[in-house]
NUKOLLO-940636 format. One record per residue: residue in one letter; residue number from 1; x, y, z of N, C-alpha, C in turn. Coordinates in nm, 2 decimals. Each point is the difference from the previous one (the first is absolute). Example, Ala and Ser with C-alpha at 12.3 -4.5 7.8 and 13.67 -1.06 7.14 Angstrom:
<atoms>
+-------+-------+--------+--------+--------+--------+--------+--------+--------+--------+--------+
| nulum | torlo |   n_px |   n_py |   n_pz |  ca_px |  ca_py |  ca_pz |   c_px |   c_py |   c_pz |
+-------+-------+--------+--------+--------+--------+--------+--------+--------+--------+--------+
|     A |     1 |   1.32 |  -0.57 |   0.78 |  -0.09 |   0.12 |   0.00 |   0.09 |   0.12 |   0.00 |
|     S |     2 |  -0.04 |   0.11 |  -0.07 |   0.09 |   0.11 |   0.00 |  -0.08 |   0.11 |   0.08 |
+-------+-------+--------+--------+--------+--------+--------+--------+--------+--------+--------+
</atoms>
This chain:
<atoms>
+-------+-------+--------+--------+--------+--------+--------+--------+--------+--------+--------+
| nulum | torlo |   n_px |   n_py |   n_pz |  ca_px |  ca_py |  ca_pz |   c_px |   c_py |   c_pz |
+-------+-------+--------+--------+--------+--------+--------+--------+--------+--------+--------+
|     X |     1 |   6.63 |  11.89 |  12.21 |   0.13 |  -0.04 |  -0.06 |   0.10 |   0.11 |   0.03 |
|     X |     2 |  -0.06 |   0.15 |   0.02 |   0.13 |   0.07 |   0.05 |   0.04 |   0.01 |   0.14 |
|     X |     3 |  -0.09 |  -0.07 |   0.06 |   0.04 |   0.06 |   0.14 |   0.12 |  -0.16 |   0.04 |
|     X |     4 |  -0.07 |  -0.07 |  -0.05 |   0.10 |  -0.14 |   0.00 |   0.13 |   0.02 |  -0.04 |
|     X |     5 |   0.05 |   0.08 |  -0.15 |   0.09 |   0.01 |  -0.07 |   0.10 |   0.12 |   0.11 |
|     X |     6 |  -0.05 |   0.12 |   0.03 |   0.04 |   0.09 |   0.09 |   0.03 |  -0.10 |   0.14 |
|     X |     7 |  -0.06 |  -0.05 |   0.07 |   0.05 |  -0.10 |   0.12 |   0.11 |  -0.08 |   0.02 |
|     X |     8 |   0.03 |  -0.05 |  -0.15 |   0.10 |  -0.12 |  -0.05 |   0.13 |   0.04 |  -0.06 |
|     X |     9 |  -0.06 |   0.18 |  -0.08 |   0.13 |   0.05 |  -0.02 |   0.12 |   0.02 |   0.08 |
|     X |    10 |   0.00 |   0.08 |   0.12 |   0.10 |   0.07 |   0.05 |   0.09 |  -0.22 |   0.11 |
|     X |    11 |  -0.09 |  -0.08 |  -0.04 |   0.08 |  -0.18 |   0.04 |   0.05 |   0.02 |  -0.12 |
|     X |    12 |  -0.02 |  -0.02 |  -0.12 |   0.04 |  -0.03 |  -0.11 |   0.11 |   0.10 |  -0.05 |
|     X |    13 |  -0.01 |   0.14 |   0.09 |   0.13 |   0.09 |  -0.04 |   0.17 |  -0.05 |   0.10 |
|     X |    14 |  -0.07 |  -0.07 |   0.14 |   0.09 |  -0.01 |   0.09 |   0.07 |  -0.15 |  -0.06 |
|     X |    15 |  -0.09 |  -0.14 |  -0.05 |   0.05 |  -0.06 |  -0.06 |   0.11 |   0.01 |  -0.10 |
|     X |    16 |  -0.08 |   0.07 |  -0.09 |   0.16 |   0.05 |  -0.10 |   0.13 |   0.05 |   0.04 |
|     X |    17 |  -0.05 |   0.11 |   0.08 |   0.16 |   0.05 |   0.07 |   0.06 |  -0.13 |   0.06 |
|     X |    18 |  -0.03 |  -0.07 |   0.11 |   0.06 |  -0.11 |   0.02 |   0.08 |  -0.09 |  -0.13 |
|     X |    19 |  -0.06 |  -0.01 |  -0.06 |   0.06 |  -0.09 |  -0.12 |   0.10 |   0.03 |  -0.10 |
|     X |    20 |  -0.03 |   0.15 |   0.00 |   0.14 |   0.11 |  -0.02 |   0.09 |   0.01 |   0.08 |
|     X |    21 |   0.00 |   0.00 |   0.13 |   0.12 |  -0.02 |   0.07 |   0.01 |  -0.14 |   0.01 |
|     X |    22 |  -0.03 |  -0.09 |  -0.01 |   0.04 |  -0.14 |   0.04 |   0.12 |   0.00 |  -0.13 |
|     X |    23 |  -0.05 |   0.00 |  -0.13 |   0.05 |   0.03 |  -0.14 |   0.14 |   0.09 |   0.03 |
|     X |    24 |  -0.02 |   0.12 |   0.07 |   0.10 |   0.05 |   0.03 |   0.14 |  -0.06 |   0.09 |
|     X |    25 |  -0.07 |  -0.10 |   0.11 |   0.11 |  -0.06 |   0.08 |   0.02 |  -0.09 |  -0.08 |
|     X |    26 |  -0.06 |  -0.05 |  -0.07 |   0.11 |  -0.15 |  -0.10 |   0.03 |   0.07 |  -0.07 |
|     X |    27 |   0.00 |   0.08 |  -0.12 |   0.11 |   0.09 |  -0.06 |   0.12 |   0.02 |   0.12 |
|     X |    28 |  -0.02 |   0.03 |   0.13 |   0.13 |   0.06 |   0.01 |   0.09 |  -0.13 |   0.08 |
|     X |    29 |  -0.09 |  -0.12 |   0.05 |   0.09 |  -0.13 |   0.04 |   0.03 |  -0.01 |  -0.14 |
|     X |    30 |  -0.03 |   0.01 |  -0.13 |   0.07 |  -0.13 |  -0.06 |   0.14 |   0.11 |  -0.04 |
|     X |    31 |  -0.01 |   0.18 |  -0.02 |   0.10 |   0.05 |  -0.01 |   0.12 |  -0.03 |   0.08 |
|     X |    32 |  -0.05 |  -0.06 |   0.15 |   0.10 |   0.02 |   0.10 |   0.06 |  -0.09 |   0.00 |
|     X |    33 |  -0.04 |  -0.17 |  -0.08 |   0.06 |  -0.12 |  -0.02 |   0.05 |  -0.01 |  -0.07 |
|     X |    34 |   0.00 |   0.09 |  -0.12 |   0.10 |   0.00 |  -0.16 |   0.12 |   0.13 |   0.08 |
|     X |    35 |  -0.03 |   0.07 |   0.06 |   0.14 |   0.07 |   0.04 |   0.01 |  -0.06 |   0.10 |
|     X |    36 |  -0.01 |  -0.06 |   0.07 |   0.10 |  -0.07 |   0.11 |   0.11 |  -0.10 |  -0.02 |
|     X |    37 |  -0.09 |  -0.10 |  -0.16 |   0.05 |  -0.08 |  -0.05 |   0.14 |   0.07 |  -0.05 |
|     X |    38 |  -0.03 |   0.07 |  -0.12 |   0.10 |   0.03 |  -0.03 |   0.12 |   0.10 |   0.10 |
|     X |    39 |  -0.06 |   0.06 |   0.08 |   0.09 |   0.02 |   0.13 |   0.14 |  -0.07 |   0.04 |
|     X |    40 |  -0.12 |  -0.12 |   0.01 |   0.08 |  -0.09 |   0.06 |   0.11 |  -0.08 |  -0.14 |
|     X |    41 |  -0.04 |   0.03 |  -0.07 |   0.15 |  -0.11 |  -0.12 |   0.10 |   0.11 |   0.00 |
|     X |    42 |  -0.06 |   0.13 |  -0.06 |   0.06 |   0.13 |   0.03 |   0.15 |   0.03 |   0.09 |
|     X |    43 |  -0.07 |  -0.04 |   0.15 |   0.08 |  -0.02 |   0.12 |   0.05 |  -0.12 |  -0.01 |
|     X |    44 |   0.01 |  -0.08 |  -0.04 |   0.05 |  -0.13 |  -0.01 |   0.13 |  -0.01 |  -0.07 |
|     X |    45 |   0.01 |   0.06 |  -0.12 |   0.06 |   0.02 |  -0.07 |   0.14 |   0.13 |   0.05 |
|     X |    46 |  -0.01 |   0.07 |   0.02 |   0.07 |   0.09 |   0.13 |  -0.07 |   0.15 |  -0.07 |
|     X |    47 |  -0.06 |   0.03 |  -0.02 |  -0.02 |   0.10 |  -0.06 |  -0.02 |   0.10 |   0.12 |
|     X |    48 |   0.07 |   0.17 |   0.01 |  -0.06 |   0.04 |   0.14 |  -0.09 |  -0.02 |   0.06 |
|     X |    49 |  -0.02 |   0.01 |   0.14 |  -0.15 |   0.02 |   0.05 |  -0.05 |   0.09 |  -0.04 |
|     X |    50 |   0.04 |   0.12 |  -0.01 |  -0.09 |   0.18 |  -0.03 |  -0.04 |  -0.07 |  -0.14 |
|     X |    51 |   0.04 |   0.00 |  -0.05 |  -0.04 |  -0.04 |  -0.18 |  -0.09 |  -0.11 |   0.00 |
|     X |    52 |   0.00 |  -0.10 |   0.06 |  -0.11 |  -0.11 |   0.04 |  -0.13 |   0.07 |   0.07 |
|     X |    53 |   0.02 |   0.10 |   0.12 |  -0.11 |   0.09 |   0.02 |  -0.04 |   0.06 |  -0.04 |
|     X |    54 |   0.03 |   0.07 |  -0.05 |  -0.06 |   0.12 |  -0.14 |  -0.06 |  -0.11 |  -0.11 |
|     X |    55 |   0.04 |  -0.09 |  -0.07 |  -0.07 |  -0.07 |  -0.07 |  -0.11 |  -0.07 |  -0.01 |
|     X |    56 |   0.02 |  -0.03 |   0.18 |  -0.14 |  -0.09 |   0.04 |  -0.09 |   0.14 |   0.03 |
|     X |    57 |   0.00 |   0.13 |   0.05 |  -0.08 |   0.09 |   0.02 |  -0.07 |   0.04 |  -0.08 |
|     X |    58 |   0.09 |   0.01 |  -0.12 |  -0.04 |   0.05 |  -0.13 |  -0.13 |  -0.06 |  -0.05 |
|     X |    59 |   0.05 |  -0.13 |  -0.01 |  -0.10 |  -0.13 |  -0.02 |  -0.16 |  -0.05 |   0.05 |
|     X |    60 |   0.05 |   0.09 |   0.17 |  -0.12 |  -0.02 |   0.10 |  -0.05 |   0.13 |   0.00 |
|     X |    61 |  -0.05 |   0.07 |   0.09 |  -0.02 |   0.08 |   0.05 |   0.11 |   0.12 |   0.05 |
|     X |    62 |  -0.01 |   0.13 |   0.01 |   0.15 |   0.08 |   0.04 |  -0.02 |   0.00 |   0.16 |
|     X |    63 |  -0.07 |  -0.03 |   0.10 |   0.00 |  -0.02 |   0.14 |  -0.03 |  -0.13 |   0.02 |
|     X |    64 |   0.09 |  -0.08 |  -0.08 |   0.00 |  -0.14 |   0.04 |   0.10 |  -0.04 |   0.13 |
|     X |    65 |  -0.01 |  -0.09 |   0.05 |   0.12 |  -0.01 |   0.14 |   0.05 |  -0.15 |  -0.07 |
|     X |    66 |   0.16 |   0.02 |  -0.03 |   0.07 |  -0.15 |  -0.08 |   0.09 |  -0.01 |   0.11 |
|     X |    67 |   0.05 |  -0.12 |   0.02 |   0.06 |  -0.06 |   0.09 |   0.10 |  -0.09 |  -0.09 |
|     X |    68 |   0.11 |   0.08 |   0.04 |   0.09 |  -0.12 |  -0.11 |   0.13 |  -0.06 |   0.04 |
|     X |    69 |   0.02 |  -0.14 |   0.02 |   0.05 |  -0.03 |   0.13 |   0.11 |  -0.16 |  -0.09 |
|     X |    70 |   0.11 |   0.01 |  -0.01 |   0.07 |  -0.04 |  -0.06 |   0.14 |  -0.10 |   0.06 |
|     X |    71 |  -0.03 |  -0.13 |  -0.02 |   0.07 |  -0.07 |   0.09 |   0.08 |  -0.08 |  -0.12 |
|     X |    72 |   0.13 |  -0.07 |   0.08 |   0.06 |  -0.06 |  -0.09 |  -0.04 |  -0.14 |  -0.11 |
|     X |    73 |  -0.14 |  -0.02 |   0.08 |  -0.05 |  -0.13 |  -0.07 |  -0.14 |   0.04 |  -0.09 |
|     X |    74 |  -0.06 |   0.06 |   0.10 |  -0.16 |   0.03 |  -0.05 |   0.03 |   0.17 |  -0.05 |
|     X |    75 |  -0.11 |   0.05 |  -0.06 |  -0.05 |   0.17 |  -0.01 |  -0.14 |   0.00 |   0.08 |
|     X |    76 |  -0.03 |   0.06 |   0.06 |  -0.16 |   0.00 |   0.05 |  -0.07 |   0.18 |  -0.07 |
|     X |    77 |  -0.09 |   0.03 |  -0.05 |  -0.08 |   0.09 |  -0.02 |  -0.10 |   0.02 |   0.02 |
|     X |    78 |  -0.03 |   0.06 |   0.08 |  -0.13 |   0.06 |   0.07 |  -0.06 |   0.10 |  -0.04 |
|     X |    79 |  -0.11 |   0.07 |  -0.06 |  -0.08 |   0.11 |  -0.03 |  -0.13 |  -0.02 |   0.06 |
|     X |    80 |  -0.03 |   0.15 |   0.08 |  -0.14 |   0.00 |   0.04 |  -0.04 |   0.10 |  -0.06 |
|     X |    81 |  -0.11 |   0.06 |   0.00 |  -0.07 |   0.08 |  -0.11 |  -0.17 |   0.00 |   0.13 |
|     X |    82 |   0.01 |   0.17 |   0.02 |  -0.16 |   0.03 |   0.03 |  -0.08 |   0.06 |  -0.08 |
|     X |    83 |  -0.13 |  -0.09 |  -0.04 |  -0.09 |   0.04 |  -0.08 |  -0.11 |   0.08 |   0.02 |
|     X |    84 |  -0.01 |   0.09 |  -0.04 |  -0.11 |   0.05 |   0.05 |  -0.09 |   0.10 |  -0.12 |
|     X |    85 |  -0.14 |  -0.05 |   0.03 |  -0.07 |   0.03 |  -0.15 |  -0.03 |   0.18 |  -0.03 |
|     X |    86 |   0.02 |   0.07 |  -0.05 |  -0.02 |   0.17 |  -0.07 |  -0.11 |   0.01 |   0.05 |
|     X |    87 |  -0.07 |  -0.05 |   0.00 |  -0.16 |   0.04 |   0.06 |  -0.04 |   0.02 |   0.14 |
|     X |    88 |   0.09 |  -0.15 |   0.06 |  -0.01 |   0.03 |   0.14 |   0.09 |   0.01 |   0.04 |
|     X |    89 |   0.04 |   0.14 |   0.05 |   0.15 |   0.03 |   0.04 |  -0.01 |  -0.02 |   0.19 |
|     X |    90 |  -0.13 |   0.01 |   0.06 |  -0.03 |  -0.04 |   0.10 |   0.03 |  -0.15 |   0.05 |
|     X |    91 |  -0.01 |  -0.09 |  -0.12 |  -0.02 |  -0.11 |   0.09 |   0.14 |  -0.04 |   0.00 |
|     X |    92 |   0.04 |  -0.12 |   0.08 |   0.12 |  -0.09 |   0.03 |   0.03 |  -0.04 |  -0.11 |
|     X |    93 |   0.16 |   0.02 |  -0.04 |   0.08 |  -0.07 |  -0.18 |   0.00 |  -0.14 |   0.06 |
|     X |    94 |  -0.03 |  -0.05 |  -0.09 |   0.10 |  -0.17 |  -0.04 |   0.10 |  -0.01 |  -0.02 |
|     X |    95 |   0.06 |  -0.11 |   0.10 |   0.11 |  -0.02 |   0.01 |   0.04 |  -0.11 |  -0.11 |
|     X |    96 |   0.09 |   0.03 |  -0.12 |   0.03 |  -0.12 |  -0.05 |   0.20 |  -0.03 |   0.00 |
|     X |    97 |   0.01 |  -0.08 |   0.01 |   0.10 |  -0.06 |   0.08 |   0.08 |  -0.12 |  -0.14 |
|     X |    98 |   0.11 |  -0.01 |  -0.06 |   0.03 |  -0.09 |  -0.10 |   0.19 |   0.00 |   0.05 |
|     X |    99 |   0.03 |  -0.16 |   0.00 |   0.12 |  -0.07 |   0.05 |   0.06 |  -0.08 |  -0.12 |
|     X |   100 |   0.11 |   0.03 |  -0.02 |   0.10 |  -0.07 |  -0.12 |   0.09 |  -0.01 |   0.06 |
|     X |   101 |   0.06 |  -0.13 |  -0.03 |   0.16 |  -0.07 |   0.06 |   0.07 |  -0.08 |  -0.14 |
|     X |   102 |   0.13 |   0.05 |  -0.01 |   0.04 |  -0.04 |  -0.11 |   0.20 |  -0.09 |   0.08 |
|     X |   103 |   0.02 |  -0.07 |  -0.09 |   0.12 |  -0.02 |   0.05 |   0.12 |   0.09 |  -0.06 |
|     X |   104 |   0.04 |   0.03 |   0.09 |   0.14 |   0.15 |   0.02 |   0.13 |  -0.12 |  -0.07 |
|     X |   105 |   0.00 |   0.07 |  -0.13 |   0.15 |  -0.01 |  -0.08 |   0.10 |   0.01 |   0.08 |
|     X |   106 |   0.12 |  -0.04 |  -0.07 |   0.15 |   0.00 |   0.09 |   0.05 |   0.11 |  -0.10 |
+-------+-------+--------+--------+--------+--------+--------+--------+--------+--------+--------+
</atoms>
């Protein structure tokens, strides 16, 4: 029974971390869809862009990359966000990526 339990442990440790980072990238897609959203009404509404960026950063991550792009009809908001889990600072971040389009007030 221990040599089984010892065999299965160190799958059963790499499992979990997986599921903590997975947990980790939807925490930060759904952060990056509620600030983009509001981004985007934000910008829509004329509010600066610096102050629409700092808001959405604030919201996301502080080495987020926002894209804020402001036309006379639409607003478009773009935020990408690289995830990358505390434990493994070796491996490749996750890219999570969230798009808001609002319609630009007169």
């Amino acid at each position: 029974m221990t040599a089984e339990t010892a065999a299965v442990l160190p799958a059963l440790v790499a499992v979990l971390a997986a599921a903590l980072w997975l947990i980790q990238v939807v925490g930060a897609q759904l952060e990056c869809v509620d600030a983009a959203r509001a981004a985007a009404r934000a910008a829509a509404r004329g509010e600066p862009l610096a102050d629409v960026e700092h808001r959405a950063r604030a919201a996301t991550h502080p080495n987020a990359l926002i894209a804020v792009d402001r036309a006379t009809d639409l607003t478009h908001v773009r935020i990408t966000v690289h995830v990358r889990p505390a434990w493994g600072l070796p491996l490749p971040p996750a890219t999570v990526n969230a798009t808001a389009t609002a319609a630009t007030e007169p």
